[in-house]
DOSE-172346 format. One line per field, with one value per residue: residue number from 1; chain; z, x, y of N, C-alpha, C in turn. Coordinates in steps of 0.05 Angstrom, whole numbers, plus 32768, in hexadecimal, padded with zeros to 4 digits. Layout:
seq [NUM, ...]
mol [A, ...]
nup [Z, ...]
neast [X, ...]
nnorth [Y, ...]
caup [Z, ...]
caeast [X, ...]
canorth [Y, ...]
cup [Z, ...]
ceast [X, ...]
cnorth [Y, ...]
***
This chain:
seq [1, 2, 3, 4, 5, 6, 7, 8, 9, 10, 11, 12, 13, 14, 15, 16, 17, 18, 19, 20, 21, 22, 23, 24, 25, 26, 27, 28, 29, 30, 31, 32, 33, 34, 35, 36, 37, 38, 39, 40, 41, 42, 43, 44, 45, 46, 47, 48, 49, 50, 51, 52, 53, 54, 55, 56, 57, 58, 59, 60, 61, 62, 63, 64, 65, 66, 67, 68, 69, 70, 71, 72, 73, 74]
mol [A, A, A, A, A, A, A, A, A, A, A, A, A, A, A, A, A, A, A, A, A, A, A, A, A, A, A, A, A, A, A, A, A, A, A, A, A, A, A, A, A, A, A, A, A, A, A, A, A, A, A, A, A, A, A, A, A, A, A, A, A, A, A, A, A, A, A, A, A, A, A, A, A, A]
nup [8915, 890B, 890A, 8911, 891B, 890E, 88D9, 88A0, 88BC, 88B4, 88A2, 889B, 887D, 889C, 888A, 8856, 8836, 8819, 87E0, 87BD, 87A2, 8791, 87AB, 87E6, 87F6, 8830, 885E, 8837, 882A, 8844, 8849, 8882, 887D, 8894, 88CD, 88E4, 8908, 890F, 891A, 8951, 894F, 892A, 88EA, 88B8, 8892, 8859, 8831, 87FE, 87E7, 87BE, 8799, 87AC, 87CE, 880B, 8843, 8887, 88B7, 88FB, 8911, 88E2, 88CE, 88E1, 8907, 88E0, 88EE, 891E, 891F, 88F9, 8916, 8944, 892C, 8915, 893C, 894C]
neast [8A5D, 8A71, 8A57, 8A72, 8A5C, 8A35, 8A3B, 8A32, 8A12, 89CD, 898C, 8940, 890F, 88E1, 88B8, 889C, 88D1, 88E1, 8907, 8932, 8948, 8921, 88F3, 88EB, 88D2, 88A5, 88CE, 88F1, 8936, 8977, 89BC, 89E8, 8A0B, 8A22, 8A20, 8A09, 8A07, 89E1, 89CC, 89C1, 8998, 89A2, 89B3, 89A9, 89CC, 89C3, 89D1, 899D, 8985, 896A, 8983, 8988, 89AD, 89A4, 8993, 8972, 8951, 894E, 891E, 8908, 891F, 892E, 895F, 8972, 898D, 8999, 8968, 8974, 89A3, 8989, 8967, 897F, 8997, 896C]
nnorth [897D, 8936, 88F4, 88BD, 8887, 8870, 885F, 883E, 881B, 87F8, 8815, 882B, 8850, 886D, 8887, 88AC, 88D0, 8909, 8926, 894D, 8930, 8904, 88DD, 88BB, 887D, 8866, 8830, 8827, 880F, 8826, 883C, 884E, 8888, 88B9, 88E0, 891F, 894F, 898D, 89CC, 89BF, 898E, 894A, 8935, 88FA, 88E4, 88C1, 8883, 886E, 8831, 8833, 885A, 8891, 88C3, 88EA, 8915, 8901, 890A, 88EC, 88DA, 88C9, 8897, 8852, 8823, 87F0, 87C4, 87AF, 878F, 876D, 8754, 873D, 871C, 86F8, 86E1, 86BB]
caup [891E, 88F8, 8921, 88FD, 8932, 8906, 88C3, 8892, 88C8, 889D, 88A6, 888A, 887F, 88B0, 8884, 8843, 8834, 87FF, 87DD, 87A0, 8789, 878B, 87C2, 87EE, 880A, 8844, 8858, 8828, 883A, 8840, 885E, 888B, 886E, 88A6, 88DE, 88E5, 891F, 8905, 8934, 8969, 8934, 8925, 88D7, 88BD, 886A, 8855, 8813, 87FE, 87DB, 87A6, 8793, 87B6, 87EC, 881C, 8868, 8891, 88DD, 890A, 8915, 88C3, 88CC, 88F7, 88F9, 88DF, 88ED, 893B, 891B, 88F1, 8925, 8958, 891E, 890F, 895D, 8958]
caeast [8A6C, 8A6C, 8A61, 8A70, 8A56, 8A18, 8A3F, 8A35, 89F8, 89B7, 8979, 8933, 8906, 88C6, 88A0, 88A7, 88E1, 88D6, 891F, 892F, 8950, 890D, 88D7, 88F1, 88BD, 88AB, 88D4, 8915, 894C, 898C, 89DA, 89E8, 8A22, 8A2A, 8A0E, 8A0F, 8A00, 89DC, 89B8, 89AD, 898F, 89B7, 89A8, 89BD, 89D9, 89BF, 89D1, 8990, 8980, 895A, 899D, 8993, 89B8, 899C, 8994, 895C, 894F, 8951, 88FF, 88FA, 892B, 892F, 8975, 896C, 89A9, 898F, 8956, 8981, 89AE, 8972, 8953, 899B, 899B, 8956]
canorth [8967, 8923, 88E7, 88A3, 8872, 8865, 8864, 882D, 8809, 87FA, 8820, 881F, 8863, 8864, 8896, 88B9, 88EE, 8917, 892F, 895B, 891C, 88F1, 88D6, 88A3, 8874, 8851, 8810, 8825, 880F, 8823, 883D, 8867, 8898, 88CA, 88EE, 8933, 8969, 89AA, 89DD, 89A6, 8976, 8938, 892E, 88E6, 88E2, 88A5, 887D, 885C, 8821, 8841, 8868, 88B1, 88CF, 88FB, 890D, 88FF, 8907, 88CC, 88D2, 88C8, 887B, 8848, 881D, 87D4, 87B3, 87A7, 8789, 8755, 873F, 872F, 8706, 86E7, 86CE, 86AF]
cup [8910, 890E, 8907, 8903, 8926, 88E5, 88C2, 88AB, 88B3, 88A6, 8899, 8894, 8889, 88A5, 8867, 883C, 881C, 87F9, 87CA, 878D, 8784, 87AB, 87CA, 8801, 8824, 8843, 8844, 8834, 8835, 8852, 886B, 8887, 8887, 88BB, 88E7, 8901, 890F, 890E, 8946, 895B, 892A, 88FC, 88D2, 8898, 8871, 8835, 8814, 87EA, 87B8, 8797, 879A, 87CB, 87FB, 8834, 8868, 88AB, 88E8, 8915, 88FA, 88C1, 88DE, 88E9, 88F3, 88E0, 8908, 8932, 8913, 8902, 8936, 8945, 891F, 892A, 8969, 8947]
ceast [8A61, 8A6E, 8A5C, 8A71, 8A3A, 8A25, 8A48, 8A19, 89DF, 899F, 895F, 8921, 88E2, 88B3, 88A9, 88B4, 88E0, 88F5, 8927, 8936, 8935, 8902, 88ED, 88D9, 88BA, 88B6, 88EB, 892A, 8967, 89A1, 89DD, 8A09, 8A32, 8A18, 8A11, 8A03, 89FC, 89C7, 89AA, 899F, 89A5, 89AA, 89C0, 89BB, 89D8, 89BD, 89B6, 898B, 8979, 8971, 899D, 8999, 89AE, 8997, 8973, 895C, 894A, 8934, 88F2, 8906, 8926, 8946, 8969, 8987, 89A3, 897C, 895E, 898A, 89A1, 8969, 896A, 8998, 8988, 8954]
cnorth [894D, 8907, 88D0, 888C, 8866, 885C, 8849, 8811, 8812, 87FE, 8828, 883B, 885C, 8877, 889C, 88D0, 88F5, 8931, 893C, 8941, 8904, 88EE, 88BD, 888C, 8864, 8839, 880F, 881B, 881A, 882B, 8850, 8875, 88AA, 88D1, 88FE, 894C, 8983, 89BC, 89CE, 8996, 8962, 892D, 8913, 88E3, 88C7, 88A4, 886C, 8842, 882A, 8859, 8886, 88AE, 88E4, 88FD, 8916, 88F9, 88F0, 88C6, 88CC, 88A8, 8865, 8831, 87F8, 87BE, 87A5, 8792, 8764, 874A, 8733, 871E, 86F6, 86C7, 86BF, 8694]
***
């Protein structure tokens, strides 16, 4: 199942993922594309900054768009 309640909010990697298409490091940022359901695991396809795409569990991101609008309002 595809949920697209997170898709296109901006999110920033809290560790390093390690991807056939390259390393992504801590503190990247980038989009969130989709979010997918697969054996009870919610994986989330993210476009990153650094130009690869790939999914990564919601204990590997954290979303930064919450982050902005609290600074926005201060």
């Amino acid at each position: 199942m595809i949920n697209l309640s997170q898709n296109g909010m901006r999110c920033r990697a809290t560790k390093e993922i390690r991807t056939h298409e390259g390393l992504i490091r801590r503190f990247t940022e980038g989009t969130i594309q989709d979010v997918i359901d697969n054996l009870g695991r919610q994986l989330i396809n993210v476009k990153w900054d650094s130009g690869i795409t790939t999914y990564a569990f919601f204990s590997e991101i954290e979303i930064t768009d919450s982050v902005q609008l609290a600074a926005a309002l201060y």
